[in-house]
C-alpha positions in Angstrom: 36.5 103.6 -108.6 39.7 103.2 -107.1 39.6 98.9 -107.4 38.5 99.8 -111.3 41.5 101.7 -112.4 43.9 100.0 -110.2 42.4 97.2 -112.6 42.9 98.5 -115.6 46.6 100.0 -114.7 47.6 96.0 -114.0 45.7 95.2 -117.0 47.8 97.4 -118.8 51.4 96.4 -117.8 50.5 92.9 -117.9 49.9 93.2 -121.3 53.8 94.0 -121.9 52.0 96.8 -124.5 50.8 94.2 -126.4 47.6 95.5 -128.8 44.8 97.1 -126.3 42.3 95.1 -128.7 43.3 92.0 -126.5 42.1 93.7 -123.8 38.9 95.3 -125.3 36.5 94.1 -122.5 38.7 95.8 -119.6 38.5 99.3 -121.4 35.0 99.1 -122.3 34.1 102.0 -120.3 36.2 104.0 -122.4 34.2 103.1 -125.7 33.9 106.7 -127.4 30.0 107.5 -128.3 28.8 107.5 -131.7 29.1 110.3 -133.8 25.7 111.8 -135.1 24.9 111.5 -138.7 23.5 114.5 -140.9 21.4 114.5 -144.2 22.2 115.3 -147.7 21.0 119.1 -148.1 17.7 119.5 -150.2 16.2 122.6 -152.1 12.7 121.9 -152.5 10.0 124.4 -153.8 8.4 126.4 -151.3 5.0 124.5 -149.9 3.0 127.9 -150.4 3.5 129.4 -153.6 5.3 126.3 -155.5 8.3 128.3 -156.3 12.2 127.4 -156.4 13.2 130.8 -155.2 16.5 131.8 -153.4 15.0 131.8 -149.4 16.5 134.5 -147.4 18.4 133.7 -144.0 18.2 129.9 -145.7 14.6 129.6 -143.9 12.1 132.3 -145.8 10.7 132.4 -149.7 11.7 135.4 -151.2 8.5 135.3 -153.5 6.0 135.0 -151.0 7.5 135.3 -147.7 6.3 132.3 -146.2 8.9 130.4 -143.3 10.1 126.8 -145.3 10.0 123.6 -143.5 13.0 123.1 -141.8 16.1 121.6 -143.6 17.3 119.5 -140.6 20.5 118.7 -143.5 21.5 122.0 -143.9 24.9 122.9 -143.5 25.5 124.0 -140.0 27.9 126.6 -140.8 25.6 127.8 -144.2 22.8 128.0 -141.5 25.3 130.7 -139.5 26.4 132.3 -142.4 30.0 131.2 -141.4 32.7 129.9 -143.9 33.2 126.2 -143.7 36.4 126.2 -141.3 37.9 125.3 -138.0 38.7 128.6 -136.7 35.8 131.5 -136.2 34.9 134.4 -134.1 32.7 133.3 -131.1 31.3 136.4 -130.7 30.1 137.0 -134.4 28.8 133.9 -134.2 26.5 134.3 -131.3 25.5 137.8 -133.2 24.4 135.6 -136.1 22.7 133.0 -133.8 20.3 135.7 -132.2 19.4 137.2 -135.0 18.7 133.7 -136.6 16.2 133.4 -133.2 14.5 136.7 -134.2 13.9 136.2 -137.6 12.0 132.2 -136.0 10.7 133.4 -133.2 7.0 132.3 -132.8 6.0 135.5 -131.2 6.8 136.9 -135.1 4.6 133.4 -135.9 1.4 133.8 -133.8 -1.0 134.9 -136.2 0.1 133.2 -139.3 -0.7 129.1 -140.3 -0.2 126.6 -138.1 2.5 125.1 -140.7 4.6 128.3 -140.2 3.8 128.1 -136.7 5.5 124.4 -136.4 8.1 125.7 -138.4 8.8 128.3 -136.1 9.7 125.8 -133.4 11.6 123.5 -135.7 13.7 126.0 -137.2 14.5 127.8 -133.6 15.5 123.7 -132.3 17.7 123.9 -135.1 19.4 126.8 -135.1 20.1 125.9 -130.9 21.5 122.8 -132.2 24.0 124.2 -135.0 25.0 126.9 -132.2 25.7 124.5 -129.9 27.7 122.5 -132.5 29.8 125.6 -133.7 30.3 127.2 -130.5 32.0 124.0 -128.7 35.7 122.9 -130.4 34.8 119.4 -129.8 32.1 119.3 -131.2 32.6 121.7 -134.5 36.0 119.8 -134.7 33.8 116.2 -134.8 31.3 118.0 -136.9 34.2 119.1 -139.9 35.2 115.8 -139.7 31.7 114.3 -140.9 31.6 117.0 -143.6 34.8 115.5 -144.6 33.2 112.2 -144.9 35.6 110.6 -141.9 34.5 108.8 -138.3 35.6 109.0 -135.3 37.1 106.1 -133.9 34.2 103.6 -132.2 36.7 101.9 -129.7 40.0 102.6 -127.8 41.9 99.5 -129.4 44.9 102.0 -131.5 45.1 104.4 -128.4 48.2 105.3 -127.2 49.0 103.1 -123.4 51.1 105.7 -122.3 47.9 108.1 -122.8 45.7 105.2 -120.8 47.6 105.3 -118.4 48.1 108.8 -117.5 44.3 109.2 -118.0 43.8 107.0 -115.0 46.8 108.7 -113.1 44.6 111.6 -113.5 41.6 110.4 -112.3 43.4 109.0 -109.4 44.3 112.5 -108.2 40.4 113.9 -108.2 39.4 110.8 -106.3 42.5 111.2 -103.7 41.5 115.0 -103.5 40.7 116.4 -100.7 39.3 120.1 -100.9 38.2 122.0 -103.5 41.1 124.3 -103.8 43.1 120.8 -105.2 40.4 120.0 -107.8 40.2 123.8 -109.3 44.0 123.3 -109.7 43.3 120.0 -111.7 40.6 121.9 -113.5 42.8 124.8 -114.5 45.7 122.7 -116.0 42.6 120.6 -118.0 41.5 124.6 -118.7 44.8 125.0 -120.6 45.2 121.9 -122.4 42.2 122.1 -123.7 42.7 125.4 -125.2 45.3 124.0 -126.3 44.4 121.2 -128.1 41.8 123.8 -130.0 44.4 125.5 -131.4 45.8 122.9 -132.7 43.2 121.4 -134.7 42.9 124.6 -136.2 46.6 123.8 -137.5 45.6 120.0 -138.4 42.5 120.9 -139.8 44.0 123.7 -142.7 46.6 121.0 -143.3 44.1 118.5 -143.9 45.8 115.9 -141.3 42.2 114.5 -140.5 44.4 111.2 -138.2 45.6 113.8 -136.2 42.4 115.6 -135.9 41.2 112.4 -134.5 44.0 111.7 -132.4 43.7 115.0 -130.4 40.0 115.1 -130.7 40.2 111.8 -128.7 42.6 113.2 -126.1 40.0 116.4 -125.9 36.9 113.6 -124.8 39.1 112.1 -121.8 40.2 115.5 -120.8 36.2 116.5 -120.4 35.1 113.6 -119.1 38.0 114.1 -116.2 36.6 117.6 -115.9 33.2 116.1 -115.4 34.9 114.0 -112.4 35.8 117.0 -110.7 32.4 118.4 -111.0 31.2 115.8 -109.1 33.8 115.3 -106.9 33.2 119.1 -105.7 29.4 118.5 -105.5 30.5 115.9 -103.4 32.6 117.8 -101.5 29.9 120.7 -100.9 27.4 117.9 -99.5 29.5 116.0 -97.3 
């Protein structure tokens, strides 16, 4: 690990901060994953009774009480009963994810068709996938910004050097740690910033600066993935 950044730090300089994109191959290991891609919503009749009824909780004819197939492109937040916005109460939301699970749960499922069965499972996989969505900033922060029709960047060629560099100073100090009380230190000050950072794409987010709300949730995926060092450095630690 240590020869790799060393590397890429002499990689850096020696590129006199000339565009990163020369150096594309060197940083590949910093290539950002692709975001996910979500349907168009549909509202078709219900399979039982034919009708085009309003479906309570987004999931149930209101004519004949029958669960729908699942919508896998329904709105995530619509699915939560939350308003389409950055900023939201953790706690209501896991009130309105268990009560989501209730309503699908197959015990409620057992003695009805086996299409309302299968639903049953797909809707409760879905409803665990929105919540994990909304209930992580990253992740409802890079989930906004598909709704707004943006990407996240695929590559690292327009990031900041500066913020390379200090990425790999970082990652220096959990490999040169040497007890766990040192990487809980790191982990706290990546705590903060984090929470940081959430806050303030709240901000960018109600003033519609969607390049900043890249930007930071950029910073936000190196600050994880140097959280996920220490994890292993400290499973490390407890085995040796």
């Amino acid at each position: 690990m240590r020869s790799v950044i060393n590397g890429l730090k002499r990689a850096v300089k020696a590129t006199n901060y000339t565009p990163l994109a020369q150096n594309a191959n060197l940083f590949r290991q910093f290539r950002l994953p692709e975001t996910r891609q979500f349907s168009v919503e549909s509202s078709p009749a219900c399979w039982n009774c034919q009708k085009k009824s309003k479906l309570k909780q987004n999931m149930i004819c209101s004519d004949c009480g029958h669960l729908q197939d699942v919508n896998s492109g329904i709105n995530y937040f619509k699915l939560l009963s939350f308003p389409i916005q950055f900023s939201l109460e953790s706690q209501k939301l896991t009130r309105s994810f268990r009560q989501l699970q209730t309503i699908v749960h197959p015990d409620k499922y057992s003695n009805r068709t086996s299409r309302e069965q299968t639903n049953s499972a797909d809707w409760s996989s879905l409803i665990n996938k929105a919540y994990k969505t909304l209930s992580t900033p990253i992740e409802r922060g890079q989930y906004l910004l598909q709704l707004e029709g943006e990407q996240m960047p695929q590559d690292n060629s327009d990031l900041n050097k500066e913020f390379l560099m200090a990425m790999m100073e970082r990652n220096e100090e959990v490999e040169d740690a040497e007890d766990n009380q040192t990487l809980e230190g790191l982990n706290a000050q990546l705590i903060d910033e984090l929470e940081d950072m959430a806050q303030k794409l709240n901000i960018l987010f109600e003033s519609q600066d969607l390049s900043g709300v890249k930007e930071t949730l950029v910073a936000m995926k190196y600050l994880l993935s140097i959280q996920n060092s220490i994890k292993q450095k400290q499973q490390s630690l407890l085995g040796s």
